[in-house]
N, C-alpha and C positions, 0 to 999 in steps of 0.2 A: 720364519727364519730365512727362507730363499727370497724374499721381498721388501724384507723388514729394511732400512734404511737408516742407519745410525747417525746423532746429533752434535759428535762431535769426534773427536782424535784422542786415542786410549794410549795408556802403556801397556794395559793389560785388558786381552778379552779373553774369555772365560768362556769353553764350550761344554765341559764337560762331557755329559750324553748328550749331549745335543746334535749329536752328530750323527746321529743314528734317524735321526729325521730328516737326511740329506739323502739323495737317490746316489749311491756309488757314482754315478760317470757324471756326477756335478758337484764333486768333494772341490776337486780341484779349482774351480771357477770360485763354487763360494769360498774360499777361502783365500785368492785370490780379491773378490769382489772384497773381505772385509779386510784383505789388507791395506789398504786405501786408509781405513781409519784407525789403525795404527800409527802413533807416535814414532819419528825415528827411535830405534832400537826397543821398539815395544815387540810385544808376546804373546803368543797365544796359548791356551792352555786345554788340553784336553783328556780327558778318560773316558778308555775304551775297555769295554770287556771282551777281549779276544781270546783270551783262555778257557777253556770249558774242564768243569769239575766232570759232567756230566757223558762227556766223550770217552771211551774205551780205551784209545789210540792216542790218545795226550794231542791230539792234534789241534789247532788254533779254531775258530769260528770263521769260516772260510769271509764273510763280508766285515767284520770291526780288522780283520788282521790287511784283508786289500786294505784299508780309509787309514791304516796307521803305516803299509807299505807308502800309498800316495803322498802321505806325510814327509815320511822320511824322504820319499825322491824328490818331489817338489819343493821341500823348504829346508831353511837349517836348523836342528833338532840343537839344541841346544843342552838338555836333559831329557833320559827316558827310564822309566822305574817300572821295574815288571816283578810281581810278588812270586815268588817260587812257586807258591802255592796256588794250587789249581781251581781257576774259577774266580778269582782273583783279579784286579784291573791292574791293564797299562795306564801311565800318566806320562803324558809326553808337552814338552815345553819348547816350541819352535818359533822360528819368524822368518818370514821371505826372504830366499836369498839375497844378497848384496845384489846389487844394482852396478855394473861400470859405469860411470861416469867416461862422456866423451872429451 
């Protein structure tokens, strides 16, 4: 996935877990690197399990919840769906922010 080199221009990429195969302090970049092959106003799509059933303290899974924090700072979240229920996946729907135009 950090190498992989895609063959064309998508409206929709599609990470799912996939993302959990990314080092934290290279979310940014690759996802970045595959905005490139995004269609204008195309999408990316990801689920993250940051919720743990299994935690005492209801508290997040301290690394899915950074890679969905990075998300939301670095792009524009367009939808995000988080199940009340514990243990349970985020699904988040974003694309690179707008670009000014000079």
């Amino acid at each position: 996935m950090l190498t992989y080199v895609p063959t064309g221009q998508f409206d929709l990429i599609l990470f799912r877990e996939s993302m959990y195969h990314v080092p934290l302090g290279k979310v940014k970049a690759t996802l970045e690197r595959y905005s490139e092959y995004l269609k204008d106003g195309g999408v990316f799509v990801v689920r993250l399990f940051a919720s743990s059933a299994e935690r005492a303290d209801g508290k997040d899974k301290r690394r899915p919840a950074a890679m969905l924090g990075i998300m939301e700072t670095e792009f524009d979240v367009l939808e995000k769906a988080r199940y009340d229920v514990p243990g349970q996946p985020t699904v988040m729907v974003f694309r690179p922010k707008a670009r000014l135009k000079n």
